[in-house]
N, C-alpha and C positions, 0 to 999 in steps of 0.2 A: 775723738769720742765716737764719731758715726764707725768709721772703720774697728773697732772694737765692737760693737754692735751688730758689724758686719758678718765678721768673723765667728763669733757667738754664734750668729741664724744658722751661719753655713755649717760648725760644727755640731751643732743641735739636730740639722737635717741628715749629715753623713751618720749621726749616731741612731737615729730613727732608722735611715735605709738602709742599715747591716741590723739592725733589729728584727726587723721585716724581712730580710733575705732567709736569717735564721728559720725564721717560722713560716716561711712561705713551703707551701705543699704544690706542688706540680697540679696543673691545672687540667680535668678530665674531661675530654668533648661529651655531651650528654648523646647516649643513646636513643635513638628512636626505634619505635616496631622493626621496622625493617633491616638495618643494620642489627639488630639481639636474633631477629629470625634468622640471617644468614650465617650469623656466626654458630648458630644453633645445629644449621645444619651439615657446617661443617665436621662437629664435634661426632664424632661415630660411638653410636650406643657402646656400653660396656659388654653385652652381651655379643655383639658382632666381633669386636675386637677378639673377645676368646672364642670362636668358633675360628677366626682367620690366622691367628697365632698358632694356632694347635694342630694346620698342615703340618706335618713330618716331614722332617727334609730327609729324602732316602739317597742312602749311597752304594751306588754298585762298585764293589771292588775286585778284579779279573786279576788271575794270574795268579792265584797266590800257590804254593809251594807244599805247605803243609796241613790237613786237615783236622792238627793236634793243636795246633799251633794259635794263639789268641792275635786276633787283629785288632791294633792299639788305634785308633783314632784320637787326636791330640785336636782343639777345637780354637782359632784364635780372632779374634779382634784388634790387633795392637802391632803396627811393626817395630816399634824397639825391641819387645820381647818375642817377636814369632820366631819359631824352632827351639824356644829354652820351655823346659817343663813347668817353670815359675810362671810362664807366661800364658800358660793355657788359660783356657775362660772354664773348658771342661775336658772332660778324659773319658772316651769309650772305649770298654773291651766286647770284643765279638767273637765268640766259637764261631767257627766258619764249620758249614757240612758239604762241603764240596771245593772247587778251584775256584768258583765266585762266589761270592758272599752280596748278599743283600741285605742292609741294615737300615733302621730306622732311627734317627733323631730325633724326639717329640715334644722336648723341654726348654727351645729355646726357640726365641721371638724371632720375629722379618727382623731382618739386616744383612751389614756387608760380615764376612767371616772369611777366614782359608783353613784350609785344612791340612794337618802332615798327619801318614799312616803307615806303622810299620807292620811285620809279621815279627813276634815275639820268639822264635824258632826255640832261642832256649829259657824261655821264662824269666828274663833277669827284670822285666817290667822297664826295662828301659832300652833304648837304640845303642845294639852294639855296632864301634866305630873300629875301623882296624887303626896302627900306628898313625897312618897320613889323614886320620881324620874321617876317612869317607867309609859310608856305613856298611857290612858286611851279613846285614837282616834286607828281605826283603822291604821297598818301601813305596808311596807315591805321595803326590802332591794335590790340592785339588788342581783345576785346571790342568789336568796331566803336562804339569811344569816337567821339564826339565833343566835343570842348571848347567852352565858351560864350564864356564872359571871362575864361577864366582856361587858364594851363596845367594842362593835362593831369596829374596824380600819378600813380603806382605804381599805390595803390589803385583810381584809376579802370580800370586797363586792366588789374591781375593776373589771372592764372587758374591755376588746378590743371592740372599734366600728370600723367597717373597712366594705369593699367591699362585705366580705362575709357573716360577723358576725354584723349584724343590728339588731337583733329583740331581744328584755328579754322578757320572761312572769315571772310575781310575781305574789303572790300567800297571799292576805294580812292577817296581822296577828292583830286576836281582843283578 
């Protein structure tokens, strides 16, 4: 009989501590002054953020071929899709009035991005490729990548836009 009694307590108590497990809420260290003021100052007013967002990242682009001709700037984040049009984040066109063009980008935040840029010579809005695949429009890379044998990645052509770091010159390749 005690061993029955036993077993009873123990299962009475396993059904009480999955009851408790259920409704148990994660337990919060209390803040003091000091700890809410640091964190506080970590946090950057919302006004500063949009004054430091809203550098332009300018790009100088050299070489180009024709001054009729619209320069496609193709905008990415992501390397499974960098170099497919699906995969842009955004798409700039630029009249160019000369052999360099200087543009401005004003609508997108700090971070890492790459960039591919062609010259539209005949308007199709998209990179024309000959047979073997390789393009027959002027083009560049940020980072004035070049590719060997291989296509071009993310990583070959990323870069930081930040505070300090706003401006690419590319250098196009025919």
């Amino acid at each position: 009989m005690k061993t029955f009694f036993t077993r009873m307590w123990i299962l009475s108590l396993l059904l009480i501590c999955e009851a408790c497990a259920h409704e148990a809420q994660p337990l919060q260290k209390p803040q003091d002054a000091k700890t809410k003021a640091v964190q506080e100052e970590k946090e950057t007013p919302p006004e500063i953020v949009h004054k430091i967002k809203r550098i332009p990242l300018t790009l100088v682009i050299r070489n180009l071929r024709s001054m009729n001709a619209p320069v496609i700037v193709g905008l990415y984040r992501d390397n499974k899709q960098f170099l497919l049009a699906e995969g842009r984040l955004s798409t700039y066109s630029f009249k160019p009035d000369s052999k360099t063009i200087t543009a401005q980008i004003d609508d997108q935040d700090f971070g890492e991005y790459a960039i591919a840029v062609f010259q539209d010579e005949n308007n199709s809005g998209k990179m024309d490729k000959n047979i073997l695949g390789l393009p027959t429009e002027g083009w560049c890379l940020s980072n004035n990548f070049r590719p060997n044998l291989k296509r071009p990645t993310y990583e070959d052509c990323n870069f930081v836009y930040n505070e300090k770091e706003n401006t690419l010159i590319m250098e196009m390749v025919w």
